[in-house]
C-alpha positions as CSV (number, residue, x, y, z in Angstrom):
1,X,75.3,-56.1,98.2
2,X,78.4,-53.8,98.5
3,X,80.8,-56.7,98.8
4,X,79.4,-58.2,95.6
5,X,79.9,-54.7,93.6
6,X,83.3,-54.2,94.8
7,X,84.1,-57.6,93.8
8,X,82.4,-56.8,90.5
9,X,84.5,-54.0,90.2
10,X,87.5,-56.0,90.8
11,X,86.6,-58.8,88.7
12,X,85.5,-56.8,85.0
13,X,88.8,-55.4,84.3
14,X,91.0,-58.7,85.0
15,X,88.3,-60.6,83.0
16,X,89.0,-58.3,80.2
17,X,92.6,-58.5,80.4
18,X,92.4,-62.5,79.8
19,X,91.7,-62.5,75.6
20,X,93.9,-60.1,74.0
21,X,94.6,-60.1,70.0
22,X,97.6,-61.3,68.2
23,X,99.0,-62.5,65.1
24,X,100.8,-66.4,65.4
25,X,103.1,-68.4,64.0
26,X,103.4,-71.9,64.5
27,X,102.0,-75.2,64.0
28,X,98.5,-77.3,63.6
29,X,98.6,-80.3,66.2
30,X,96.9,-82.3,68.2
31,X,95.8,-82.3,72.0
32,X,97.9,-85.5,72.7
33,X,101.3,-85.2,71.2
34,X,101.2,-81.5,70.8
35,X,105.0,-80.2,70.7
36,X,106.1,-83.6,69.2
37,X,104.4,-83.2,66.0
38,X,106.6,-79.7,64.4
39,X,108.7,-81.6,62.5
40,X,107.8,-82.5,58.5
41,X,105.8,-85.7,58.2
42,X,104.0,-85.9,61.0
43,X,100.9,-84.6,59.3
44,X,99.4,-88.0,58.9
45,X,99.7,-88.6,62.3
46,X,98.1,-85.3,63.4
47,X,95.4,-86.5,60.9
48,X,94.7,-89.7,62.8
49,X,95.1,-88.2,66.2
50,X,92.1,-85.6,65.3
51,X,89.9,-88.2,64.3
52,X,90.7,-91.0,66.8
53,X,91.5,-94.8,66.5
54,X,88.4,-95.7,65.2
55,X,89.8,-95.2,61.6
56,X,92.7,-97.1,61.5
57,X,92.0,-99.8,64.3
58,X,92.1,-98.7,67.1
59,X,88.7,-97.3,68.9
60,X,90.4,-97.1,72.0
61,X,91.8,-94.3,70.8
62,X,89.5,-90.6,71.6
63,X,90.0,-88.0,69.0
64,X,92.0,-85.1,70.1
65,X,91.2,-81.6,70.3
66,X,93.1,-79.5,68.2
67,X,96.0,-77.5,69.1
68,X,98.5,-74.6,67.9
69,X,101.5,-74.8,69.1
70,X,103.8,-71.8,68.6
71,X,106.9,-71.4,67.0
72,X,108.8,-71.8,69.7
73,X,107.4,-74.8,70.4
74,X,106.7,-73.8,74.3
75,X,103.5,-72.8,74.6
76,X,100.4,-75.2,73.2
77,X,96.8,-73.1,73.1
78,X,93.3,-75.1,72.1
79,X,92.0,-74.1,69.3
80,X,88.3,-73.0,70.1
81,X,86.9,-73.1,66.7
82,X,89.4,-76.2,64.8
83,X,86.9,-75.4,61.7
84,X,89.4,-72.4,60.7
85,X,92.6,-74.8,60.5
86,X,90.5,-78.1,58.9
87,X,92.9,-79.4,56.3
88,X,96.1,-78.2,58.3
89,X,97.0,-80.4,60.5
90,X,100.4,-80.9,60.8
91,X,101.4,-77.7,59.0
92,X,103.1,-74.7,59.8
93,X,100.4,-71.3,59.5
94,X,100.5,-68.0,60.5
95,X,97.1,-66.8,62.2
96,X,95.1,-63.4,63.3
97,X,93.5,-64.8,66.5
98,X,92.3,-64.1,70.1
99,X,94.5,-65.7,72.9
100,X,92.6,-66.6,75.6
101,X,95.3,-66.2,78.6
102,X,93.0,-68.1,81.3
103,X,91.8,-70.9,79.5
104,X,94.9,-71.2,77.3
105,X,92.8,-71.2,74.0
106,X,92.9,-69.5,70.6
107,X,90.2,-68.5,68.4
108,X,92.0,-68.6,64.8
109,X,90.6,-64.9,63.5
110,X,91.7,-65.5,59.5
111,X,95.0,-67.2,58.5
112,X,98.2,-64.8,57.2
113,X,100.6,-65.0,54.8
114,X,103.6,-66.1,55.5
């Protein structure tokens, strides 16, 4: 029993240091290409990688989960709720959102101006 409380003690404070806020600026992608897809006119292919191969031939093809992928283009976080960024894809947005250091995933808060 003591081990488990000091572990517990260890434990809750580095948990809470794992989801932090922060305001983002980058772009809407997809799990697959993720980086490759900053540049104007990939939108429609963001598009198709969201919703698979099914709709344009290829059923082979899983949708992706969606991604942002920040300005710099180095670091890629899943977005937890993709719902917030529907009609995006492919386009550069500024977000309020929770980072999620550990599982490397954002939960998009509102979208800024930019």
């Amino acid at each position: 029993m003591r081990r488990q409380v000091v572990l517990l003690t260890l434990l809750v404070p580095w948990l809470a240091t794992t989801a932090y806020a922060a305001s983002l600026t980058g772009w809407v992608s997809d799990e697959s290409c993720g980086a490759a897809h900053v540049k104007p006119g990939r939108e429609s292919c963001v598009e198709k990688c969201l919703r698979g191969g099914a709709s344009v031939g290829h059923p082979e093809w899983a949708p992706q989960r969606m991604v942002f992928v920040s300005e710099d283009g180095k670091t890629i976080w899943i977005v937890e709720n993709a719902d917030a960024l529907k009609g995006l894809a492919g386009q550069h947005v500024a977000v309020d959102a929770t980072l999620h250091s550990r599982t490397k995933s954002v939960r998009v808060r509102r979208l800024l101006p930019k």
